[in-house]
Backbone as a chain_set.jsonl record, in Angstrom:
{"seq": "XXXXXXXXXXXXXXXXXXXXXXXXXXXXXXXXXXXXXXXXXXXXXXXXXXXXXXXXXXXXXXXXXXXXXXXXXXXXXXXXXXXXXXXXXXXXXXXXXXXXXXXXXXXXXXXXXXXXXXXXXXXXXXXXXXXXXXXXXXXXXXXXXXXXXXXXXXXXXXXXXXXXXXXXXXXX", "coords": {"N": [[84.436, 85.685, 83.316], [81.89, 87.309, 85.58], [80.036, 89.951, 86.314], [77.984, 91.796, 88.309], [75.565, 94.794, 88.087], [74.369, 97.633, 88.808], [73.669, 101.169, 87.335], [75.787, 102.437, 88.875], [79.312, 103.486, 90.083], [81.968, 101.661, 88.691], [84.427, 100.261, 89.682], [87.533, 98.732, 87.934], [90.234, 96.213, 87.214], [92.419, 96.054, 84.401], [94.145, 93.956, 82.93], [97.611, 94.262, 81.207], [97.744, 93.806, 77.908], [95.146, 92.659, 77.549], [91.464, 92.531, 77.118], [87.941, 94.113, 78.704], [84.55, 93.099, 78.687], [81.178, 94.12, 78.879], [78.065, 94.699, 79.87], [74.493, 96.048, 79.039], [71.301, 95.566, 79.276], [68.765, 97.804, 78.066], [65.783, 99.876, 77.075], [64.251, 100.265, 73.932], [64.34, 103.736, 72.813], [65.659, 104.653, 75.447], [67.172, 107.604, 77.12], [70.997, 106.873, 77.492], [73.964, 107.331, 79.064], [77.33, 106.558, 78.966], [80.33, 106.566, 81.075], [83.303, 106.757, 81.697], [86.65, 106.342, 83.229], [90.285, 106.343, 83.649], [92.026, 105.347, 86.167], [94.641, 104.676, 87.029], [97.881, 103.438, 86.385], [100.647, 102.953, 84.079], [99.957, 104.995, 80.944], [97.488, 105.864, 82.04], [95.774, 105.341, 80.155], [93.42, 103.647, 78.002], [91.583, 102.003, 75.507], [88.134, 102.277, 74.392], [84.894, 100.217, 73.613], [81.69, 100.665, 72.316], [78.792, 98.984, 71.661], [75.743, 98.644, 69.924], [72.715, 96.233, 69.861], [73.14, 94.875, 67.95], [75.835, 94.436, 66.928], [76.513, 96.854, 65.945], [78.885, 99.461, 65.871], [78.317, 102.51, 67.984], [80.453, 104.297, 69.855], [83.785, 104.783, 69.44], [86.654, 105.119, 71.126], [89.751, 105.368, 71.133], [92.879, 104.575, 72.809], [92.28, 106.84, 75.296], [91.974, 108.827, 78.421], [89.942, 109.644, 79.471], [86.313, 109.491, 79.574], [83.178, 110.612, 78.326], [80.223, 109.41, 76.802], [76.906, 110.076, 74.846], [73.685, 108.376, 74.288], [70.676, 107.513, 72.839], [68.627, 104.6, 72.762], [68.233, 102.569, 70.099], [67.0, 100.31, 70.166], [65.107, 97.417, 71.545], [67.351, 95.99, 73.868], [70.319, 93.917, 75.105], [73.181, 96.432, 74.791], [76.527, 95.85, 74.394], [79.623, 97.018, 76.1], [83.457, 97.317, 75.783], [86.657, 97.414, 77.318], [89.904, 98.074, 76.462], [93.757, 96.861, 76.54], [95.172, 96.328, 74.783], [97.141, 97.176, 73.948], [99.078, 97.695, 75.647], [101.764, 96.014, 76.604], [102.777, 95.82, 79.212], [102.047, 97.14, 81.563], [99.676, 97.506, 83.441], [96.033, 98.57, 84.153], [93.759, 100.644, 86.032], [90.771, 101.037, 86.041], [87.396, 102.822, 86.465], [83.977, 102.914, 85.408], [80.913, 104.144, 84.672], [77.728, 103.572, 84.182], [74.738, 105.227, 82.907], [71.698, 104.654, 83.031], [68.732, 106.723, 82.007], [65.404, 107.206, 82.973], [65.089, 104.412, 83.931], [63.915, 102.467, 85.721], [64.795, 101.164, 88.361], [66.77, 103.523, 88.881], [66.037, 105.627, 89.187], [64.584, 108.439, 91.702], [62.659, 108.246, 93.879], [60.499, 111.028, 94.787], [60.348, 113.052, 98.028], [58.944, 113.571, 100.984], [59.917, 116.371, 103.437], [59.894, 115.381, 105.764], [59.741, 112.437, 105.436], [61.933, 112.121, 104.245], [63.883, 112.863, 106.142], [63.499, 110.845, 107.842], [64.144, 109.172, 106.168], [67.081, 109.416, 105.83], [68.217, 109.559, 108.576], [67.896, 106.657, 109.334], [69.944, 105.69, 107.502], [71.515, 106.83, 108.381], [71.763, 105.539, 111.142], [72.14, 102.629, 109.954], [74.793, 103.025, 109.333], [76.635, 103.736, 111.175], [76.329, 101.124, 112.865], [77.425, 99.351, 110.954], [80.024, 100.461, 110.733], [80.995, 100.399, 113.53], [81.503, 97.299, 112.748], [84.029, 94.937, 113.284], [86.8, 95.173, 111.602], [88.428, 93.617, 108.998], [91.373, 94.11, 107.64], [92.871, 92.592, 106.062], [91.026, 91.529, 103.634], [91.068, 92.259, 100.786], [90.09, 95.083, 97.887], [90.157, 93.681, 96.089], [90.115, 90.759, 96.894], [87.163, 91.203, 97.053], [85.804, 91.809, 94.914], [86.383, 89.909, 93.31], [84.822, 87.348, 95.026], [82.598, 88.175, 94.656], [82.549, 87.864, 91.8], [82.983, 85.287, 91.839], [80.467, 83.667, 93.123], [78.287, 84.422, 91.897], [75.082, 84.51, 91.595], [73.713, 85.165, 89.262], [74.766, 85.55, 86.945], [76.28, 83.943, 84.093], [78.144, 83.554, 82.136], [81.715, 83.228, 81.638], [83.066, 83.806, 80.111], [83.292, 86.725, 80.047], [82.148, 90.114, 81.547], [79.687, 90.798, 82.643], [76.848, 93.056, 82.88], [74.572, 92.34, 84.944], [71.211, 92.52, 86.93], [71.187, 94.424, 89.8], [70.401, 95.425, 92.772], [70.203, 98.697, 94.498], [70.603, 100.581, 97.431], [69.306, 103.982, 97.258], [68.819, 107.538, 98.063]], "CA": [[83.959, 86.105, 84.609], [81.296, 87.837, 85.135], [79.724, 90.986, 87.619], [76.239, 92.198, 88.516], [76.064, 96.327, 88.445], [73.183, 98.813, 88.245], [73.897, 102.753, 87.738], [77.029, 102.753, 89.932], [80.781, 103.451, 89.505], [82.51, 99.963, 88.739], [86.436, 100.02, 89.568], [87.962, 97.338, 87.476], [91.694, 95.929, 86.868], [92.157, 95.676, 83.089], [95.568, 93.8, 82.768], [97.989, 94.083, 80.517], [97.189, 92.447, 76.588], [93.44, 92.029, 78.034], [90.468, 93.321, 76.847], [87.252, 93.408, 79.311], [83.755, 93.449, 78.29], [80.178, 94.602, 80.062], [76.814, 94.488, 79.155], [73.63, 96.673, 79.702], [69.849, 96.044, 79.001], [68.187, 99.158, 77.586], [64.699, 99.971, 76.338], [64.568, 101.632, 73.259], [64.365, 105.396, 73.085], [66.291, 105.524, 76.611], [68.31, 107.91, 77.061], [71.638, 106.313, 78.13], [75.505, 107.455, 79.336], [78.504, 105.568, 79.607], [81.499, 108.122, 81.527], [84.527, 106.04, 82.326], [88.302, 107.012, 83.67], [91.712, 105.664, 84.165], [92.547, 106.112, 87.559], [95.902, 104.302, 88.032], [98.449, 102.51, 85.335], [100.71, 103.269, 82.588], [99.543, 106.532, 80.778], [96.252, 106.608, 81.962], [94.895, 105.162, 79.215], [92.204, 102.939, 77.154], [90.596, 102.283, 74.444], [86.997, 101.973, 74.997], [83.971, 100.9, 72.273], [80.163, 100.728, 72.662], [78.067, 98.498, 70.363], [74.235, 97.893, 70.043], [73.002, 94.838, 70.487], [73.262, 93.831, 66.39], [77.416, 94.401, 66.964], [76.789, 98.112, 65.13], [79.31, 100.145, 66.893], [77.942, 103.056, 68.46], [81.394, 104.489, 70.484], [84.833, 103.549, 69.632], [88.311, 105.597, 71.317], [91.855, 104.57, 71.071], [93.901, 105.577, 74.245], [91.322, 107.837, 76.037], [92.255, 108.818, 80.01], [88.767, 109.808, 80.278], [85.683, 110.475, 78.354], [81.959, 110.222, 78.403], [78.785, 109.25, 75.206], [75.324, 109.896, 75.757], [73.193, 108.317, 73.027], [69.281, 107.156, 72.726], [68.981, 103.399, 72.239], [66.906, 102.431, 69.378], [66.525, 98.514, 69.768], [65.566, 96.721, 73.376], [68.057, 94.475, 74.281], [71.571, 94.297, 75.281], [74.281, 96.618, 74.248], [77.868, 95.643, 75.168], [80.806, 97.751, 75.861], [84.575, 97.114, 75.89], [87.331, 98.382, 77.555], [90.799, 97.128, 76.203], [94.527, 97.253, 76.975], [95.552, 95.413, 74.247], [98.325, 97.862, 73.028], [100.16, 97.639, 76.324], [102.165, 95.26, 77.187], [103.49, 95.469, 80.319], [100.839, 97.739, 82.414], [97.62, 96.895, 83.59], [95.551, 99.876, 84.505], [92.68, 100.114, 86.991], [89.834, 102.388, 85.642], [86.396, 102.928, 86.83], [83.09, 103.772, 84.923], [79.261, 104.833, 85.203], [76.732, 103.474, 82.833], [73.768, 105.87, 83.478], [70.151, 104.932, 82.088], [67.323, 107.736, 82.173], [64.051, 106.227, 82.821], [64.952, 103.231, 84.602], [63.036, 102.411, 87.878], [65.715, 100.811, 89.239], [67.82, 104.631, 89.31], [65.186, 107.136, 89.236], [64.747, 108.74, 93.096], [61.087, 109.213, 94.133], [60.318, 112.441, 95.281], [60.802, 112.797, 99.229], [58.491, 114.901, 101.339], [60.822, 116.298, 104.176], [59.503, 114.284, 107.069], [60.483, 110.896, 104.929], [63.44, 112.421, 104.019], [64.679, 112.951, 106.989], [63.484, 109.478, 108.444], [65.447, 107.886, 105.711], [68.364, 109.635, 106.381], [68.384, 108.771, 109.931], [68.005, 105.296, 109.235], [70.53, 105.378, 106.482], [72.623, 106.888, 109.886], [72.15, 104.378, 111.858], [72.954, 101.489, 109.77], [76.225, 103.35, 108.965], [76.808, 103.319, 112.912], [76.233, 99.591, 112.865], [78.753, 98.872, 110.279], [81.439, 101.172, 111.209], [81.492, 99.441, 114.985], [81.479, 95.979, 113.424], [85.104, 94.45, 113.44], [87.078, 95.148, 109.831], [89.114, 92.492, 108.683], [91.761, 94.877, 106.724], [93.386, 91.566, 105.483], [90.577, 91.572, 102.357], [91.348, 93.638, 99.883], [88.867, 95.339, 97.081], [90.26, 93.192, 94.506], [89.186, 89.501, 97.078], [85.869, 91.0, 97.352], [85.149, 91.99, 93.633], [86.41, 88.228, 92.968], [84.331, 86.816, 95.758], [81.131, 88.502, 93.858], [82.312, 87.248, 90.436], [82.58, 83.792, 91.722], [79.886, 83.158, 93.581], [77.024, 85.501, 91.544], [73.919, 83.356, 90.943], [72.795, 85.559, 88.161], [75.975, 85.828, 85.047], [76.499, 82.644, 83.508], [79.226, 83.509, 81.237], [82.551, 82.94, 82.247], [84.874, 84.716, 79.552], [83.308, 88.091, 79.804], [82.091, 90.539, 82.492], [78.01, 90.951, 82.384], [75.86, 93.644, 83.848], [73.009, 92.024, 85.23], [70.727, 93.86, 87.395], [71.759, 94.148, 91.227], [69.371, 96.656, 93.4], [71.009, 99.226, 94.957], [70.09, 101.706, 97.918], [69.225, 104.836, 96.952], [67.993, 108.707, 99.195]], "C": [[82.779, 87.035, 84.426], [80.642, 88.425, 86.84], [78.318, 91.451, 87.182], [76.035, 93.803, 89.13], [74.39, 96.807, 87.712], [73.888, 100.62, 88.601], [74.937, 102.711, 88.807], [78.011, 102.446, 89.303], [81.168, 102.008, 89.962], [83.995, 100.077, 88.677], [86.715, 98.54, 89.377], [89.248, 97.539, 86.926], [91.641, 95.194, 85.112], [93.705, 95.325, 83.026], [96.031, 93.916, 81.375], [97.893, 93.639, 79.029], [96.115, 92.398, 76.857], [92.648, 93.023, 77.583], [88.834, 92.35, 78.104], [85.403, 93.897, 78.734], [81.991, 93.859, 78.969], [78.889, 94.697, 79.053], [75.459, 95.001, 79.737], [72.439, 96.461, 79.019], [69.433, 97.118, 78.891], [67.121, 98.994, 76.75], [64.75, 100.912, 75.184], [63.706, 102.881, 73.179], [64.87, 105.503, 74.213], [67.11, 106.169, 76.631], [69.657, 107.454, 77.853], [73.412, 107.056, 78.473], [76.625, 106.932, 79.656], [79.921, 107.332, 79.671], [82.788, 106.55, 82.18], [86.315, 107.079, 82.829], [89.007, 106.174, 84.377], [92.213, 106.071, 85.247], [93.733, 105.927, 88.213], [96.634, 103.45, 86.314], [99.182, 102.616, 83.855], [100.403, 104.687, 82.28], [98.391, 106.919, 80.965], [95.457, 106.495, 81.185], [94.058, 104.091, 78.232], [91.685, 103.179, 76.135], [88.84, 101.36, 74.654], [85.973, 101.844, 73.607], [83.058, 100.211, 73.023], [79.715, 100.168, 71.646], [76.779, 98.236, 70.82], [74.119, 96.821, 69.824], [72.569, 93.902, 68.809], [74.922, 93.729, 65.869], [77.465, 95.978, 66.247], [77.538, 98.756, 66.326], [79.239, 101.516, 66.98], [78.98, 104.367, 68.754], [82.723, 103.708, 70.152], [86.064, 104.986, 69.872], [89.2, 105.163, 71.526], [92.335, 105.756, 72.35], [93.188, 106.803, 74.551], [91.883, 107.925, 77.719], [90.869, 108.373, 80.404], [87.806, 110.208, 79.275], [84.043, 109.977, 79.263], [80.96, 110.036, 76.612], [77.706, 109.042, 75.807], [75.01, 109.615, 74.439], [71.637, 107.688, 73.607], [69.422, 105.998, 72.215], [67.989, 103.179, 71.357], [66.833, 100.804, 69.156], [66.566, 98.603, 71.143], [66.293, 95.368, 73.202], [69.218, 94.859, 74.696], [72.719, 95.123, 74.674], [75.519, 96.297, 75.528], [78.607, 96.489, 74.781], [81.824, 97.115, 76.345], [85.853, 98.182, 76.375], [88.962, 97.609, 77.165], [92.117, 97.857, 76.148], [95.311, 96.335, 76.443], [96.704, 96.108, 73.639], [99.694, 97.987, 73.962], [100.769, 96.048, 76.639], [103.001, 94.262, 78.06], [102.869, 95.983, 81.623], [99.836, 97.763, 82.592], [97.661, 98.1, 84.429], [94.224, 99.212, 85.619], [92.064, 101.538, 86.526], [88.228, 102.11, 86.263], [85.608, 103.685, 85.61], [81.672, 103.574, 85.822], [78.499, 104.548, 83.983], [75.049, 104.295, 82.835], [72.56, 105.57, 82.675], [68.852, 105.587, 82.571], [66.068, 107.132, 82.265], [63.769, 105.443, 83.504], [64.675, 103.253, 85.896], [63.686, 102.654, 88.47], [66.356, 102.119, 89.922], [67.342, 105.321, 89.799], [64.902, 107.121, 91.05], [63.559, 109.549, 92.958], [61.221, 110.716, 95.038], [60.001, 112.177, 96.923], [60.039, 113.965, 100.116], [59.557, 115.143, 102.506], [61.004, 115.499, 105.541], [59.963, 112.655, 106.806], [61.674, 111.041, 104.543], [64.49, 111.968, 105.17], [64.702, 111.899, 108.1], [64.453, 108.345, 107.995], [66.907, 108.117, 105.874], [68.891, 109.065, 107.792], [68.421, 107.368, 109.761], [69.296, 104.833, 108.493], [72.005, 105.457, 107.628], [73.157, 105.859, 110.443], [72.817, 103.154, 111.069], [74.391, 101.97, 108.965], [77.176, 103.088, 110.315], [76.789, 101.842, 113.252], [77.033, 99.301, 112.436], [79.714, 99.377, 110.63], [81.697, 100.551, 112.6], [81.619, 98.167, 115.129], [83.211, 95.736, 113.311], [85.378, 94.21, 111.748], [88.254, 94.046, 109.701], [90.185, 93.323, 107.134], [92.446, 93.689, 105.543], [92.716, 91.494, 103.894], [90.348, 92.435, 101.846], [90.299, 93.888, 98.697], [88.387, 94.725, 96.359], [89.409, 91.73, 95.339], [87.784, 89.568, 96.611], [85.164, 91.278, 96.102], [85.212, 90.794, 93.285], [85.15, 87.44, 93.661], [83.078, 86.914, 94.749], [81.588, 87.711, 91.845], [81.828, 85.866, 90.641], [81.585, 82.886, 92.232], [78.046, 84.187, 92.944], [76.269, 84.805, 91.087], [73.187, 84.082, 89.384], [73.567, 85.855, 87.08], [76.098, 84.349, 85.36], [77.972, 82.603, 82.609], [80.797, 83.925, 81.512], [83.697, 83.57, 81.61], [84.507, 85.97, 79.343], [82.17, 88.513, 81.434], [80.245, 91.147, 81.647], [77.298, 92.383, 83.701], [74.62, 93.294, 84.194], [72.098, 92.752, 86.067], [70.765, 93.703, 89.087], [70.675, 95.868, 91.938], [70.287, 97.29, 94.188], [70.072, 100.876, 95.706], [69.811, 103.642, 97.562], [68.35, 106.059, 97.74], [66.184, 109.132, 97.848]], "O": [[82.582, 87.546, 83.323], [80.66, 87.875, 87.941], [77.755, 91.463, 86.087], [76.257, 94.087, 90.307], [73.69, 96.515, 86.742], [74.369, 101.096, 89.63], [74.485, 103.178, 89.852], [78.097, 101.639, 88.378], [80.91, 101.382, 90.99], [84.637, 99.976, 87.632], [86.429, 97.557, 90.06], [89.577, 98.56, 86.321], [91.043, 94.186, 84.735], [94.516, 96.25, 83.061], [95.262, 93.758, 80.428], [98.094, 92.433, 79.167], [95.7, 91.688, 75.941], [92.973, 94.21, 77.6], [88.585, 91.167, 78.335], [85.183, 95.068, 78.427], [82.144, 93.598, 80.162], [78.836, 94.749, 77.824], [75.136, 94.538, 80.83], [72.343, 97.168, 78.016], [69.751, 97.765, 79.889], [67.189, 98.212, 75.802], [65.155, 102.07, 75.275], [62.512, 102.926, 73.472], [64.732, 106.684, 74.531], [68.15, 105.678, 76.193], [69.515, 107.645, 79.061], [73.923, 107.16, 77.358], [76.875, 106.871, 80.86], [80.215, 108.324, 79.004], [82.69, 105.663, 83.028], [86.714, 108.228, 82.641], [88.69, 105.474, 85.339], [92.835, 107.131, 85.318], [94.108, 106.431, 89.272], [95.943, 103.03, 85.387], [98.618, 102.448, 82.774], [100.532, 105.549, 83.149], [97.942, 107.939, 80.443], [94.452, 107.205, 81.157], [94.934, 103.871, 77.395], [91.317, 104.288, 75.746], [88.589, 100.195, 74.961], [85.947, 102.701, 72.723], [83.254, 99.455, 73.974], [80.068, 100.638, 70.565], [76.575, 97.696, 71.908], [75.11, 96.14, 69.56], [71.995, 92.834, 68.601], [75.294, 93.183, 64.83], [78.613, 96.329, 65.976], [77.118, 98.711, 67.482], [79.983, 102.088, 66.183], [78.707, 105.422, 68.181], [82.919, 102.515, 70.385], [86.31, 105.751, 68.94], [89.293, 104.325, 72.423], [92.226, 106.949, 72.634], [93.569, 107.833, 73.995], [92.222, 106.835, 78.178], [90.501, 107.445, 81.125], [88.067, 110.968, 78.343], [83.843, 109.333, 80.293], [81.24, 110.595, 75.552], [77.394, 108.325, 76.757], [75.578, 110.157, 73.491], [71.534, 107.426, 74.805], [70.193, 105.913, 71.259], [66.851, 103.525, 71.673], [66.632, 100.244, 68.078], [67.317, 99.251, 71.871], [66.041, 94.27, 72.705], [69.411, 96.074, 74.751], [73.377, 94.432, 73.896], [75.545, 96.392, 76.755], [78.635, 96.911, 73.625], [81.595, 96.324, 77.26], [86.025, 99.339, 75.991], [89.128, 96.497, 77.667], [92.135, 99.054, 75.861], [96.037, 95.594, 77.106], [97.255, 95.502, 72.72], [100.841, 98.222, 73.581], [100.036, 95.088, 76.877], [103.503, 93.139, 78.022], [103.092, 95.393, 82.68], [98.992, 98.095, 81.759], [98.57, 98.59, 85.098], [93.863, 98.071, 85.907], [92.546, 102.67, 86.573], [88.004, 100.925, 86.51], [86.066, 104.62, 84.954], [81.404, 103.142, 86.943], [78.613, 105.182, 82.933], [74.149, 103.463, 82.721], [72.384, 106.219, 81.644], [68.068, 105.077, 83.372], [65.786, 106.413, 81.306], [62.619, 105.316, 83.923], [65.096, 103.885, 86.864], [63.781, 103.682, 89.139], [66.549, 102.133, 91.138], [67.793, 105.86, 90.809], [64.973, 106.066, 91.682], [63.291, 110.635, 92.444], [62.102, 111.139, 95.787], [59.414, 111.125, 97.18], [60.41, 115.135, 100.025], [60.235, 114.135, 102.705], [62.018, 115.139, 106.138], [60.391, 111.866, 107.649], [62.466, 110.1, 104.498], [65.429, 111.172, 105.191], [65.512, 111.878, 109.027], [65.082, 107.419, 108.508], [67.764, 107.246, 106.021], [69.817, 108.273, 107.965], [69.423, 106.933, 110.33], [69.757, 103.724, 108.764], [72.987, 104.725, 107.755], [74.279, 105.351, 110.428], [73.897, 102.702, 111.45], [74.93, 101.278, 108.102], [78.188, 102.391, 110.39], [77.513, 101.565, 114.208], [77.86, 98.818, 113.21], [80.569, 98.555, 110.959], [82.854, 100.15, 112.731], [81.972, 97.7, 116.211], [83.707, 96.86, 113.235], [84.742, 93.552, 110.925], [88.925, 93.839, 110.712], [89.876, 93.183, 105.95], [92.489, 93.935, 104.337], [93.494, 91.416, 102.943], [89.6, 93.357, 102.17], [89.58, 92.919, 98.455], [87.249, 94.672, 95.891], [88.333, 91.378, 94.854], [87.177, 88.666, 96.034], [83.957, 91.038, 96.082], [84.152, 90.323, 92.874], [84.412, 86.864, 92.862], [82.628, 85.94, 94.146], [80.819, 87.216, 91.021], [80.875, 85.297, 90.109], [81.599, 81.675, 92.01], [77.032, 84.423, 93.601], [76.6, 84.283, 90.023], [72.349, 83.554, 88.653], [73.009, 86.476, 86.176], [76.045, 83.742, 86.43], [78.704, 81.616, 82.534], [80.993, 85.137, 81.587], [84.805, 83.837, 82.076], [85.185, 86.59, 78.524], [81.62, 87.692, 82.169], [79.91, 91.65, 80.574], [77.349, 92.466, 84.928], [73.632, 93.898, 83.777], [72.251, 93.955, 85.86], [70.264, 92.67, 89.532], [70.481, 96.985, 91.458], [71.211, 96.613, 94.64], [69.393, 101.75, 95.167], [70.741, 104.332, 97.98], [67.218, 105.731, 98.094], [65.306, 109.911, 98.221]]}, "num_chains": 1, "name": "protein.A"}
């Protein structure tokens, strides 16, 4: 399966025996952060590793709740990380992380004089006011709609692991 994430927290169900894997483009010299945490399942815990994109591994913890690694990438291309729950097996956990890269367009937040500030806020208002009065359908739950996006994402191709491709995302 596979998901499409920029700079934002990713809540994901890591079952039982399963290991899941993710993948981030990086220029080298960026500075980069991966922060993850177990938020539900069992003891709270994971083992999590980080590899550059020649398989050298970077990050590796056994049964972590919670942690963070900031490192400088020195090759461009993909590194992948893993999060795995291969020691339990009977509790699937649900943990969330944050892959943070310094530099990148996509994150960085132009400077705002207060007059555009406060235009985009208002706007950012209103279409909060729009959505909140349309009609919620409590019936689909977090987990349909993270599926929905795996299975229908025109941009991951690869079907036995979870991909970060690059998805734009509003920002003040």
């Amino acid at each position: 399966m596979s998901r499409s994430v920029l700079d934002t927290v990713l809540t994901f169900e890591l079952p039982d025996n399963a290991r899941q894997c993710f993948y981030k483009d990086i220029i080298i010299g960026t500075k980069s952060t991966l922060m993850f945490k177990v938020v539900m399942g069992g003891h709270f815990d994971v083992d999590c590793r980080l590899e550059d994109p020649e398989g050298t591994t970077l990050y590796k913890k056994m049964k972590k709740q919670y942690d963070s690694f900031t490192f400088n990438a020195t090759k461009n291309r993909t590194y992948k990380f893993c999060f795995s729950n291969k020691f339990s097996t009977f509790t699937h956990k649900t943990a969330n992380f944050d892959f943070q890269v310094e530099d990148d367009p996509h994150s960085s937040i132009a400077p705002l004089n207060k007059t555009t500030a406060l235009a985009h806020i208002q706007t950012q208002y209103q279409q909060m006011l729009a959505l909140l009065s349309e009609p919620v359908d409590w019936g689909r739950s977090q987990a349909s709609l993270q599926l929905r996006d795996i299975l229908f994402s025109p941009l991951c191709t690869n079907a036995s692991e979870i991909s970060l491709c690059h998805v734009k995302q509003t920002t003040l």
